[in-house]
C-alpha positions in Angstrom: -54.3 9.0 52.6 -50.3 9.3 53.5 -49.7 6.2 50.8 -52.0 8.0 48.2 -49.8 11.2 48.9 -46.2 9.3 48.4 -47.6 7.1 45.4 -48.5 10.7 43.9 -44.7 12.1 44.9 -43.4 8.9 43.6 -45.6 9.2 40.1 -44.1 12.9 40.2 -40.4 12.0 40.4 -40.6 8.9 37.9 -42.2 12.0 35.2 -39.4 14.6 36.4 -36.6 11.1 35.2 -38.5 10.4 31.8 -38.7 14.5 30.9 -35.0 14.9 32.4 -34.0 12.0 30.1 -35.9 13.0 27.3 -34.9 16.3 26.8 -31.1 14.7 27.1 -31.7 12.9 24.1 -32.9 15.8 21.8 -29.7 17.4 20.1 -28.2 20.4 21.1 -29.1 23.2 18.6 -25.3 24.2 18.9 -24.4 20.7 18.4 -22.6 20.3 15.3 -23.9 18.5 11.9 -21.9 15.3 11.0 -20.3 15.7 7.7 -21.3 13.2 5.1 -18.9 14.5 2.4 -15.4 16.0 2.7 -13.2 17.4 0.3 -9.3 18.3 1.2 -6.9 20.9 -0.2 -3.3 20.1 -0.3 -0.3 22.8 -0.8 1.9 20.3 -1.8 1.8 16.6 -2.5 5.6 16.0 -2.7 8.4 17.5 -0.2 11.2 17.9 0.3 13.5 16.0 3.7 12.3 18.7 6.6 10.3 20.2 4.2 7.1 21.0 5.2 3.5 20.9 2.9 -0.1 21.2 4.7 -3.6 19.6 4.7 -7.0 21.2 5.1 -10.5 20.7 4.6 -11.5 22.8 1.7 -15.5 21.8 2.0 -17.7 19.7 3.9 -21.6 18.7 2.7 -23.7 19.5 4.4 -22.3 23.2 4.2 -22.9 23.5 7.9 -21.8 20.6 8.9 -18.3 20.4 11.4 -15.0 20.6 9.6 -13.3 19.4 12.8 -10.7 16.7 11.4 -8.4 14.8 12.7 -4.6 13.7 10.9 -2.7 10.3 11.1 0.8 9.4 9.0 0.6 5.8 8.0 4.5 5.9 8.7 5.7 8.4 10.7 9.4 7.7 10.0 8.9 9.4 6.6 6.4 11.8 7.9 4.9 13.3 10.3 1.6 15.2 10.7 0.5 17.6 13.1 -3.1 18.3 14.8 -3.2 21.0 12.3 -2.5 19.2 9.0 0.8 20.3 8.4 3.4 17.5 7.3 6.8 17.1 7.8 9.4 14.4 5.8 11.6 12.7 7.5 13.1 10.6 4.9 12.5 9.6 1.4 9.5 7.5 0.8 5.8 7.4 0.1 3.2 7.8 3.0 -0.6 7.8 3.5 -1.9 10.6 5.3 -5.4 9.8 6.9 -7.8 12.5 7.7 -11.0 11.9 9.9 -13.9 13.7 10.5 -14.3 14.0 14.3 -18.1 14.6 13.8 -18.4 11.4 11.5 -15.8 8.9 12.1 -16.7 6.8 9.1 -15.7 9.9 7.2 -12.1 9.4 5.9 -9.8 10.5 3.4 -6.4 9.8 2.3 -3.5 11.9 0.4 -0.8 10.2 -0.3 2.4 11.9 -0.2 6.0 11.7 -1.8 8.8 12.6 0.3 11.9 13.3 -1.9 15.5 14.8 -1.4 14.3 18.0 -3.6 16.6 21.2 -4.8 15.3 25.1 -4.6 14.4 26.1 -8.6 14.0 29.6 -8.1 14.1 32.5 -5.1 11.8 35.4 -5.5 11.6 38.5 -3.0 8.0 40.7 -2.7 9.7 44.4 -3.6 12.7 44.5 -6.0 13.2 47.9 -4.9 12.0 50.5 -1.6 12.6 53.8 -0.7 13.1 54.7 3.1 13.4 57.3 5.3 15.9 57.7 8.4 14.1 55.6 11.1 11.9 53.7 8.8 11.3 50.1 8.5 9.8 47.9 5.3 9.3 43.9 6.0 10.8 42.0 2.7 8.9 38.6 2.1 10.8 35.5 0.0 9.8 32.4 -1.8 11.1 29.8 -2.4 10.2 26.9 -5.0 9.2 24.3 -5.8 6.6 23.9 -3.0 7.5 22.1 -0.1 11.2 22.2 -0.5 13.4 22.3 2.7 15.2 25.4 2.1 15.6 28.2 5.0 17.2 31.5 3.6 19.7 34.2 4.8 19.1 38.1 4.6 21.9 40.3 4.7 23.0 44.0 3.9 25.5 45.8 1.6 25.2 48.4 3.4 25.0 48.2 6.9 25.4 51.8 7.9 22.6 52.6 5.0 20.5 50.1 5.9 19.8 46.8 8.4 18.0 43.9 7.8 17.1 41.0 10.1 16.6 37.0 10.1 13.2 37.8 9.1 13.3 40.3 6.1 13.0 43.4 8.2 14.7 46.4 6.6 15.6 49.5 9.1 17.1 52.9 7.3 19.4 54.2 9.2 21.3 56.9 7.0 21.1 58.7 3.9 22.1 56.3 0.7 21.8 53.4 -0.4 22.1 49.4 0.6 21.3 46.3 -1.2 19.4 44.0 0.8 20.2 40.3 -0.3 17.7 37.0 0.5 20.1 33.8 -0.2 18.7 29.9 -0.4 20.8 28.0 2.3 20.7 24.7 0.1 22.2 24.5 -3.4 20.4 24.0 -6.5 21.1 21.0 -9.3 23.5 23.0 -10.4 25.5 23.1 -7.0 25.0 27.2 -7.0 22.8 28.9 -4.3 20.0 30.7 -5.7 20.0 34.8 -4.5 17.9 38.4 -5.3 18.1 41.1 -3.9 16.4 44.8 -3.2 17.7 48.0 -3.5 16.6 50.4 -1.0 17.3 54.4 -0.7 17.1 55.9 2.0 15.9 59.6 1.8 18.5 62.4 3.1 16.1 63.6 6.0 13.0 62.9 8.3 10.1 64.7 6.4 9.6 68.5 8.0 7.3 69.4 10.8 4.1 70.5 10.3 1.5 72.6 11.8 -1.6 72.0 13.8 -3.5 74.1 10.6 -2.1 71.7 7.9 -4.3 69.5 6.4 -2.5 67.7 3.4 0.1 65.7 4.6 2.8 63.3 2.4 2.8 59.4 3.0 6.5 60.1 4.2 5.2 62.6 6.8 2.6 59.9 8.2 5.3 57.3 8.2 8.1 59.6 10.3 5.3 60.5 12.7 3.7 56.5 13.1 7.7 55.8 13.5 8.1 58.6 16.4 9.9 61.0 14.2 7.3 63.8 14.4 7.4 65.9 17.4 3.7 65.8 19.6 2.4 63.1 17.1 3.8 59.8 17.8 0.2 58.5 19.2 -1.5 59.7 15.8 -4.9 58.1 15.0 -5.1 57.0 11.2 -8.5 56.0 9.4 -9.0 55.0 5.9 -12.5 56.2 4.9 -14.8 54.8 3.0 -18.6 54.2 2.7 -20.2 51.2 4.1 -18.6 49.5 7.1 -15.2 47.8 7.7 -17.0 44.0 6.7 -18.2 45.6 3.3 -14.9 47.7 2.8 -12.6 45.3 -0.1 -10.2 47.8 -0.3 -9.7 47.9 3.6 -9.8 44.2 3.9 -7.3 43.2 0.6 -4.9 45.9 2.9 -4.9 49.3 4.9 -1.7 51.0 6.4 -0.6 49.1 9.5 -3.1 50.2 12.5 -5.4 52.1 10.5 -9.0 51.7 11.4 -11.8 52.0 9.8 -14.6 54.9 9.3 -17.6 54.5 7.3 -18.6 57.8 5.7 -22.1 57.4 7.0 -21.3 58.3 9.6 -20.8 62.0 10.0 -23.7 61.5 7.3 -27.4 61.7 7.2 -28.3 57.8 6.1 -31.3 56.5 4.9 -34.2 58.8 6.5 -37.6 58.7 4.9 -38.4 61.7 3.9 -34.8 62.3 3.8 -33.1 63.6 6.0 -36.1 64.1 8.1 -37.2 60.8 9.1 -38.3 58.6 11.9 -35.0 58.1 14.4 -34.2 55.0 12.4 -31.0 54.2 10.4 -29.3 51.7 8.6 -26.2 53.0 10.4 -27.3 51.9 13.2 -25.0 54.1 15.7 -27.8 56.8 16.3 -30.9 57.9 17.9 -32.3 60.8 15.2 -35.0 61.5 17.4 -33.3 64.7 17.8 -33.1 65.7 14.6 -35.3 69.1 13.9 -36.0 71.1 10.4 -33.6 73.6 11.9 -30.7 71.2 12.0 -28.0 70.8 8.8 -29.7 69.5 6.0 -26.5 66.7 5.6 -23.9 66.7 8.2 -25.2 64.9 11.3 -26.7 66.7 14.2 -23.7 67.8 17.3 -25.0 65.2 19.6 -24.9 62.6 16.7 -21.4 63.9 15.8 -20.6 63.8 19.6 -21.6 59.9 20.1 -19.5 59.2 16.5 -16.3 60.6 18.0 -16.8 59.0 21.4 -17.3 56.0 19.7 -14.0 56.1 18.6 -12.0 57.4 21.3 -11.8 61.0 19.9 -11.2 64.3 21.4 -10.7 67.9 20.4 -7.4 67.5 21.4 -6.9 63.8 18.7 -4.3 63.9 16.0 -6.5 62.8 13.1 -5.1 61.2 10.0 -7.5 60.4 7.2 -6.7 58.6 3.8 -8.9 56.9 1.4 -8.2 55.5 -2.2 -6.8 58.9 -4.2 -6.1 63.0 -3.9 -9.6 63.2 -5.3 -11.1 61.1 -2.7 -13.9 63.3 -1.0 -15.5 60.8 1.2 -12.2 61.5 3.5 -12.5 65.5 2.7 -16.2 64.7 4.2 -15.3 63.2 7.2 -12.3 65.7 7.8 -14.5 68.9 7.4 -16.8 67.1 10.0 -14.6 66.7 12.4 -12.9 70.2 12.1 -16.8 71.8 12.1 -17.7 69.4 15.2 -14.2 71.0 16.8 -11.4 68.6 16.5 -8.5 70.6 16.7 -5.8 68.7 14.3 -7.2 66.7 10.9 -5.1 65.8 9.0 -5.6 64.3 5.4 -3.3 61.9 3.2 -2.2 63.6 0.0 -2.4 61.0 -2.7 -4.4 58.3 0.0 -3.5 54.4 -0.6 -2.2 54.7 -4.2 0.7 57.4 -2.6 1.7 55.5 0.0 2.0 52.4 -1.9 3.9 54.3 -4.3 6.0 55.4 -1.9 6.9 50.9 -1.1 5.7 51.3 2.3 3.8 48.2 4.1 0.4 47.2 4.1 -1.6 44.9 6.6 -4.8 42.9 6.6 -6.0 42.9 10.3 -8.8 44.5 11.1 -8.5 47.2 13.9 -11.2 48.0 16.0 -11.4 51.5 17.4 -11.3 51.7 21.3 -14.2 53.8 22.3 -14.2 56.4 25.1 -14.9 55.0 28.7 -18.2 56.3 30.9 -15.7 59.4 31.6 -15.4 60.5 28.2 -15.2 64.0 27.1 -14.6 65.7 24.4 -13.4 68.8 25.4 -15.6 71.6 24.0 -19.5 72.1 23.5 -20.0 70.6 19.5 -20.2 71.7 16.8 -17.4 73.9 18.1 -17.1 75.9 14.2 -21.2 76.3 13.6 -19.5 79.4 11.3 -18.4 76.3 8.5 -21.2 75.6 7.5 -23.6 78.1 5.8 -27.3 77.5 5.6 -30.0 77.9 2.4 -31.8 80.9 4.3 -28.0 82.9 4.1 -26.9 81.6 1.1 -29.8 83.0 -0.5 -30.0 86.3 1.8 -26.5 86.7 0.8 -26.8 86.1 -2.6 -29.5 89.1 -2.8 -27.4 91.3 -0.7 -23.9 91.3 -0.1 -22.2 91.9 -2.9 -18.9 90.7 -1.8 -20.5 87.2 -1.3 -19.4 84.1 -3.6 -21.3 81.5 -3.8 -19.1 78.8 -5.3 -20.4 75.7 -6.9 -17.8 72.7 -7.2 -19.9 70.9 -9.3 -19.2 69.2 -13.2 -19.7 71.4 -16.5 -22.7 69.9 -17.6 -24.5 70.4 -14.0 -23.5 73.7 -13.2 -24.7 74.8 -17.4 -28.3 72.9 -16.4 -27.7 69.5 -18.8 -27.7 67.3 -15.9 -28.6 66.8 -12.5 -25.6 65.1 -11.2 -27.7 62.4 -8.9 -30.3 60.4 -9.8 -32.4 61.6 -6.8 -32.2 65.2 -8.1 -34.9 66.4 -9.9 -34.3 69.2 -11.2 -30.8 70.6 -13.1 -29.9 74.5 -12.9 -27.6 76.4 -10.7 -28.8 79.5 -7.6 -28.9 82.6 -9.4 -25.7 84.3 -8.8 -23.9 81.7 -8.1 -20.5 80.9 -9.8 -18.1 78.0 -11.0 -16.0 77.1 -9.3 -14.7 74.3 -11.1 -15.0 70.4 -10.6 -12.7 68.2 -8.3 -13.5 65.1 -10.4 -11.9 66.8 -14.1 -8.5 66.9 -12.5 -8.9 71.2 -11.7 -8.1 70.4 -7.8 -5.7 67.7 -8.4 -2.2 67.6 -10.5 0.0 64.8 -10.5 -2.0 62.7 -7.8 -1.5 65.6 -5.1 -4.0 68.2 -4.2 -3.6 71.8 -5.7 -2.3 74.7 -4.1 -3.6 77.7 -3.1 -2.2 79.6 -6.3 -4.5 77.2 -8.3 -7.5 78.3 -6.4 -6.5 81.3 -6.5 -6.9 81.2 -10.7 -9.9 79.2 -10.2 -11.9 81.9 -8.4 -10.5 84.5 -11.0 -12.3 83.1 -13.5 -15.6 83.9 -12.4 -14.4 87.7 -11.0 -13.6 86.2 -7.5 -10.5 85.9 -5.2 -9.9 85.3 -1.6 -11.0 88.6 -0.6 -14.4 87.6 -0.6 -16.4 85.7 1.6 -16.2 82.2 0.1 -19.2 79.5 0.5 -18.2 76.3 -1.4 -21.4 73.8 -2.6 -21.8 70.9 -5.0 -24.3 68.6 -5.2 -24.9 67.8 -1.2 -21.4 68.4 0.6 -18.9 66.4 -0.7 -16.9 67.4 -3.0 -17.4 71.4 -1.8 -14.8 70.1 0.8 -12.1 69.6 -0.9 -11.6 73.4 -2.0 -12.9 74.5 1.7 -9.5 72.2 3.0 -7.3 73.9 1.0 -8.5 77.4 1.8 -9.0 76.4 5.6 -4.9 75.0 5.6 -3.8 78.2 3.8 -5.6 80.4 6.8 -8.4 82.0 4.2 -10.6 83.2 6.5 -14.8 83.7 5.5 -15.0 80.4 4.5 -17.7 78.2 4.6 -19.1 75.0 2.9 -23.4 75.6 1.7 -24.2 71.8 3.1 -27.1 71.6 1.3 -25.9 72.0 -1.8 -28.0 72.3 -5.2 -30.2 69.4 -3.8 -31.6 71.7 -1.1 -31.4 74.4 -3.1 -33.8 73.1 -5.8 -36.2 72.1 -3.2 -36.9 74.6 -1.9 -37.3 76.3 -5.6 -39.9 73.8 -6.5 -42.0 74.9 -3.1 -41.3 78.6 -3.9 -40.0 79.7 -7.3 -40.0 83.0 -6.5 -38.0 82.9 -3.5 -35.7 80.6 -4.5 -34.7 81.8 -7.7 -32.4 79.6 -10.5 -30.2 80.5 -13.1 -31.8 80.9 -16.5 -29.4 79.1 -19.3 -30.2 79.3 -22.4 -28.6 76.5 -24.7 -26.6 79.0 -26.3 -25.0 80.3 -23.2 -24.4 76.9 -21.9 -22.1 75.9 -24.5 -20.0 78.5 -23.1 -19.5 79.5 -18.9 -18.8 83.4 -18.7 -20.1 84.2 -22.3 -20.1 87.4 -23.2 -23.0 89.0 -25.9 -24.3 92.2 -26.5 -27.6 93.6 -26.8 -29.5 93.7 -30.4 -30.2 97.2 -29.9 -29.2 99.5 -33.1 -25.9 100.4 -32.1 -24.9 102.9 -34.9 -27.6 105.8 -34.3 -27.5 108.2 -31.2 -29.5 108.7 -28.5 -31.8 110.4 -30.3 -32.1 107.6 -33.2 -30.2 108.9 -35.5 -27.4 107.7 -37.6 -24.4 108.2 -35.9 -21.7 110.8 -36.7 -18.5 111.9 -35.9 -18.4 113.6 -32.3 -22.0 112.0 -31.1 -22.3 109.6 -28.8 -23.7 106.1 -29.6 -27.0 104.8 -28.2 -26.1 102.8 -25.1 -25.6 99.1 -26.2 -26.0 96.9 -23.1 -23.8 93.5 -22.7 -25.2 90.7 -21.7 -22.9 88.5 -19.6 -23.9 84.9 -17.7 -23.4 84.5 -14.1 -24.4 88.6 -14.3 -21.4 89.3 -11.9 -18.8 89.0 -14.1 -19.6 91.9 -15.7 -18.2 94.2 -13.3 -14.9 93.0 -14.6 -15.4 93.5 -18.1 -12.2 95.3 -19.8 -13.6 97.8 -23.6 -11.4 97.8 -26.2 -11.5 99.8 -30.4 -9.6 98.2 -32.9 -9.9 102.0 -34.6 -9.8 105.0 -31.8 -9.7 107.6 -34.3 -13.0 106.3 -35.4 -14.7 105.6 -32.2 -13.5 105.4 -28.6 -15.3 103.1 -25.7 -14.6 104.4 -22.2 -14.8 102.0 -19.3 -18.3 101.5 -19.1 -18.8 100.5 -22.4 -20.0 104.0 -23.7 -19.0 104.5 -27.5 -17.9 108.6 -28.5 -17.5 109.0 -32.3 -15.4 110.5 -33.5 -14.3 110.1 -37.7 -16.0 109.1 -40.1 -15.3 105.0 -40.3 -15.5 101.5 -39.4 -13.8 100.3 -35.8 -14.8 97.1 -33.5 -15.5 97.6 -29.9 -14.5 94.5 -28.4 -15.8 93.3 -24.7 -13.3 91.2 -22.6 -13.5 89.3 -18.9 -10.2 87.8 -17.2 -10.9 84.3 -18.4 -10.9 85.2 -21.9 -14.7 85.2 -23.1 -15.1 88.1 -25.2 -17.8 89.7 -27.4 -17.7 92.1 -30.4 -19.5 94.6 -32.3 -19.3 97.2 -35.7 -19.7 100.4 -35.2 -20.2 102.7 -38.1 -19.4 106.6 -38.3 -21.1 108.8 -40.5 -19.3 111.8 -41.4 -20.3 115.2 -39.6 -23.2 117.0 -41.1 
């Protein structure tokens, strides 16, 4: 029995050896494929003495397969090659440069490589001219060619006290004026002349001004002083380009972003991809948040508090962060749409590039390529107050429309194009209905240049003009809208920096607005646009009502008073602003209200005018007295 048992332990241990060694022999899944094809990219085939050129594997078949190479000089005493592929001459010659596949060491290839006593042809620096501010810096790049010539170069100033630049191209303003900033080849051409260019840089008479915490438009210069330590309580500023999609998808971010800006994809202070939208089943393509807690009652578009609370956790921020947004232009609204989030949700100090990328590269500042990743807050994290902190930003269908019925010193603003606020178009493709709330009024469009003059945002005097237009100013209590929330921010930013209070943005915009109409006409009432009062915002007609008898229906005659002629006038409020005008008073005379009083026997025009110009017109005819 006991040599049955070991023969059975023995039998055991020999199977435990033949599995062991078995699964030994099956290749690890990480293991990498052996290359069978290779082909190499070369920066330069002929250098100079000292001069440098490098070797890499451009592709490798199969596709997966280990690019892992290693690099031999068939002499090394006219060059040398590195574990990385970059060569160095030594002396005149002709050399074979070996590269092996580590994976495959059968795979080989071979560049042959000149090595030649060469002379610089050209010099060329990145920025020919810059224009800094006290304290700033700007990093010069030069090149020199041909490829692979030996030929280190020299920076200097003309101008020290204007400006500094180091060994490495680094410029640093240090006063007013300006300094030209010379790159010089340290090895003479064929010519026996050393190559030069140079930079002119300016440095600007004085570190932008302070702003305050209410401020959201802020220069390129401004977020360069404060990023530089210039600006008083924000030299720890957080900057963020915004854009939609993340930072992997984002070209603009990637090709380059000012220096430490992260990234922040629009979606996520946004509703995204909820089915029935924005109601849907607590699943997102976002993939930051649990919409479980998402309820009828909650904003139709901007995310829920809690969601807006996990987003600014998630990337370190407080009520008490100094915020600095850009994206591509002034007219940019995904950043507006993050901004207005973060000032609803309660963060204290947003503030938003005026111009974006296009001003500060105008302005020759740097740009880098490295992707940032936002630090998140720790298991302590806090933000400061209970969000959304400013509920009162955002206005909801059920007041719009309440207000719309009842107060009459509501405005209910639409930022939306021509064509969509006359009815012609929806604007989105998941609209399906075009048309306008009843009452509401135009407020202009930020993508037809109205909010944005010479690739800066408008001031307050231009909204100003805008809302008088429509028989509006800032004395009323303003609700911006567009489409669903975007663009209705930009106005709400400008209003909101300038300390307009009764301000609000209507999230759910004309989307919302015409859902709700297509559940309940009735309730939800549209405007009615005819084609003919399309073709003109404001226009002005009167009634077709005989308008030369009396009251009584007779013809009119000097000293009688004309039948009431009634003026018809699209949105209805701007009729309350309506200025009456004769072109004859001894004729007829129109008071105020638009009642014409003959009063001579004659011909005179009564003439019906509103602030933005639209007027209408009508003949009234006196008969003399009887």
């Amino acid at each position: 029995m006991k040599k049955k048992i070991k023969k059975q332990a023995l039998g055991l241990l020999a199977l435990v050896v033949v599995m062991a060694v078995a699964f030994t022999a099956i290749p690890s899944k990480a293991a990498s494929k052996k290359p069978t094809k290779m082909s190499l990219k070369v920066t330069a085939k002929t250098i100079d003495i000292k001069g440098h050129a490098t070797i890499s594997v451009k592709s490798v078949k199969p596709s997966k397969a280990s690019k892992a190479v290693t690099f031999k000089s068939g002499n090394k005493k006219i060059a040398t090659v590195s574990s990385k592929g970059v060569v160095t001459g030594k002396k005149t010659g002709k050399v074979k440069i070996t590269v092996t596949a580590k994976a495959n060491k059968k795979l080989k290839k071979s560049v042959t490589m000149k090595v030649k006593d060469l002379k610089p042809t050209s010099i060329s620096i990145s920025a020919s001219k810059a224009a800094l501010y006290i304290g700033g810096t700007k990093t010069l790049k030069s090149t020199v060619k041909p490829s692979g010539v030996y030929c280190p170069v020299k920076w200097s100033s003309g101008n020290k006290a204007v400006a500094t630049v180091s060994s490495t191209g680094k410029i640093t303003a240090k006063k007013p004026g300006t300094a030209t900033i010379t790159v010089r080849a340290t090895q003479k051409n064929s010519k026996g002349k050393y190559l030069s260019t140079t930079c002119k840089v300016t440095v600007v008479d004085k570190t932008p001004a302070s702003v305050s915490k209410q401020q959201v438009y802020v220069s390129p210069e401004w977020l360069k002083s404060a990023m530089s330590g210039l600006q008083k309580g924000y030299e720890n500023v957080f900057v963020s380009e915004v854009a939609w999609g993340d930072t992997a998808g984002d070209k603009n971010y990637n090709a380059g972003h000012i220096p430490g800006a992260y990234h922040i994809n629009s979606d996520a202070v946004e509703y995204d991809d909820c089915d029935p939208w924005p109601y849907g089943d607590g699943k997102d393509d976002f993939g930051l948040y649990d919409e479980k807690d998402v309820k009828p009652e909650d904003n139709f578009n901007i995310r829920s508090g809690k969601q807006l609370s996990e987003f600014l956790k998630r990337n370190g921020i407080t009520k008490d962060t100094k915020v600095v947004l850009y994206g591509r232009s002034a007219s940019d609204s995904s950043v507006t749409r993050v901004a207005f989030a973060m000032l609803y949700a309660g963060v204290e100090d947003v503030k938003v590039v005026d111009g974006g990328m296009q001003a500060w590269k105008a302005a020759g500042y740097d740009v880098e390529t490295k992707v940032n990743e936002q630090k998140a807050g720790g298991d302590n994290y806090s933000f400061g107050t209970t969000v959304p902190a400013h509920p009162e930003y955002i206005l909801s269908a059920e007041d719009a429309k309440d207000k719309l019925q009842n107060d009459a010193n509501f405005r209910l603003v639409s930022i939306r194009s021509t064509k969509e606020f006359e009815g012609e178009e929806t604007g989105y493709g998941y609209i399906d209905y075009a048309g306008e709330p009843l009452g509401a009024v135009w407020g202009h469009n930020t993508d037809d240049g109205s909010y944005v003059e010479n690739g800066k945002v408008v001031g307050i005097d231009k909204v100003k003009s805008i809302l008088a237009e429509s028989d509006s100013s800032l004395d009323n209590e303003l609700s911006f809208y567009c489409g669903t929330g975007w663009r209705a921010t930009i106005p709400f930013l400008i209003c909101y920096q300038n300390g307009v209070k009764n301000i609000s943005v209507y999230d759910g915009g004309w989307w919302l607005w015409q859902l709700n109409w297509q559940k309940d006409k009735a309730a939800w009432p549209i405007q009615d646009v005819s084609a003919d009062v399309a073709k003109n915002y404001a226009q002005l007609s009167f009634a077709a009502e005989e308008v030369n008898k009396d009251a009584s229906g007779k013809m009119l005659v000097a000293g009688a008073s004309a039948a009431e002629n009634k003026l018809a006038c699209w949105p209805a409020r701007v009729s309350s602003k309506v200025v009456y005008g004769s072109s004859d008073k001894k004729v007829a005379t129109v008071d105020a209200t638009g009642k014409v009083t003959a009063v001579a026997a004659g011909e005179a025009t009564i003439t019906a005018r509103t602030k933005a110009g639209n007027k209408a017109t009508y003949k009234v005819v006196v008969s003399p007295a009887q």
